[in-house]
Phi, psi and omega in degrees: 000321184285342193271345199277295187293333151313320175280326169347287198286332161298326186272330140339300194279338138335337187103301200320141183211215181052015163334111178218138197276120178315316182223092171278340182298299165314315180082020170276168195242339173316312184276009178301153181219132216201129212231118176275131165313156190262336182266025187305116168119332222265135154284152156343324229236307162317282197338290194294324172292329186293311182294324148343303178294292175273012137291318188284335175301309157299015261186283203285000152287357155252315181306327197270328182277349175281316157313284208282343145306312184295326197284351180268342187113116141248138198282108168275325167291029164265335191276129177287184210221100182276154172244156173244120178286146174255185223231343179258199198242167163265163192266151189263083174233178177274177162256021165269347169286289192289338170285339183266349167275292168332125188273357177235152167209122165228190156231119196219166141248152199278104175305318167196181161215133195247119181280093181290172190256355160280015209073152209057195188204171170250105217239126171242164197220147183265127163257109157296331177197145160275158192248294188209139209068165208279094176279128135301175175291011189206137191220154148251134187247119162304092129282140248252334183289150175222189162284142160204153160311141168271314168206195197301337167323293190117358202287312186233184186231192163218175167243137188248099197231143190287101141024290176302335204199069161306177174276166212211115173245133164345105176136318208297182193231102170210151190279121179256167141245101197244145214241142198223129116332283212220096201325330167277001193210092177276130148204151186289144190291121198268155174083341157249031182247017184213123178227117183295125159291085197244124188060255196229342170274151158272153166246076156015107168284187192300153151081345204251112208339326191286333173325308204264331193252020173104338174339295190241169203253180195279026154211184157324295210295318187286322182291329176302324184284303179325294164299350173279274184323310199316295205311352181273335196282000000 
């Protein structure tokens, strides 16, 4: 055993890693398997280009499999759904909070999505009305969701979405709150900025905080008058 943890540590100290026990049950060493680091050997300078290198190889092999996915047509409710945590919390805030911070407010429906091939997407929305800022009849929104390979093939796809800002699918019926960079660039405000239209009730999306504490309220019609007041004060 002392002589086994003595090699342990040299090839640790080798670079070398992923040591995976064939039979932990058994407690054999047969079935071990044992994986050299790729930058083992490599100066600093090897490294960043060799990783240089196979980001951009990835990159143009997601622009190219992103095509050729969009280009047959995608269904996004049919497509599973990874979700990605963001690293903050949502915030404990009102919704008067979230109306004066928005530079935008309408209610619409989502019409398409448009999938980039960098990554993210464009969710566009028909606006029946605006709340608050100057909307055309049509608005596009940035959103963090994306295409990703289902799995290592490459064959099919999920949508990969950001937690804070779900995806919004064609068809939906809904109220945004939207947040400007840039007079060119919507994106929704996250984790309180999207409320589903379902029938005459409002829905919350996931995670978002207003769901729960009373914010908001349980029909159309009562949500509308809630934003007409905020907008007034």
């Amino acid at each position: 055993m002392k002589s086994q943890m003595r090699a342990l540590a040299i090839l640790v100290t080798l670079g070398l890693f992923g040591v995976i026990l064939g039979s932990a049950a058994s407690g054999a060493t047969s079935g071990q398997k044992l994986f050299a680091d790729p930058d083992f050997g490599m100066s600093y300078d090897e490294r960043v280009a060799a990783h240089a290198a196979n980001s951009d190889a990835y990159r143009a092999r997601y622009q190219e499999w992103v095509t050729s996915i969009t280009s047959k047509g995608v269904n996004a409710r049919s497509l599973p759904i990874r979700d990605l945590s963001m690293s903050t919390l949502a915030p404990s805030e009102e919704l008067g909070e979230v109306v004066a911070r928005a530079a935008f407010i309408a209610r619409g429906t989502v019409v398409s999505i448009d999938w980039l091939d960098t990554g993210g997407s464009i969710t566009r929305l028909t606006v029946q009305r605006a709340f608050k800022g100057s909307i055309s009849t049509s608005v596009d929104i940035l959103m963090a969701n994306s295409l990703v390979p289902a799995d290592e093939s490459w064959t099919t796809a999920a949508i990969s979405q950001l937690e804070a800002t779900p995806v919004l699918f064609p068809g939906d019926e809904v109220f945004v709150f939207l947040d400007s960079k840039d007079k060119a660039t919507l994106t929704p405000i996250p984790w309180t900025g999207m409320y589903l239209v379902r029938g005459e009730s409002i829905v919350a999306t996931a995670h978002n905080p207003l769901a729960t504490n009373g914010e908001v309220g349980d029909t159309v019609a009562r949500f509308e008058v809630d934003l007409e007041r905020l907008l007034r004060l």
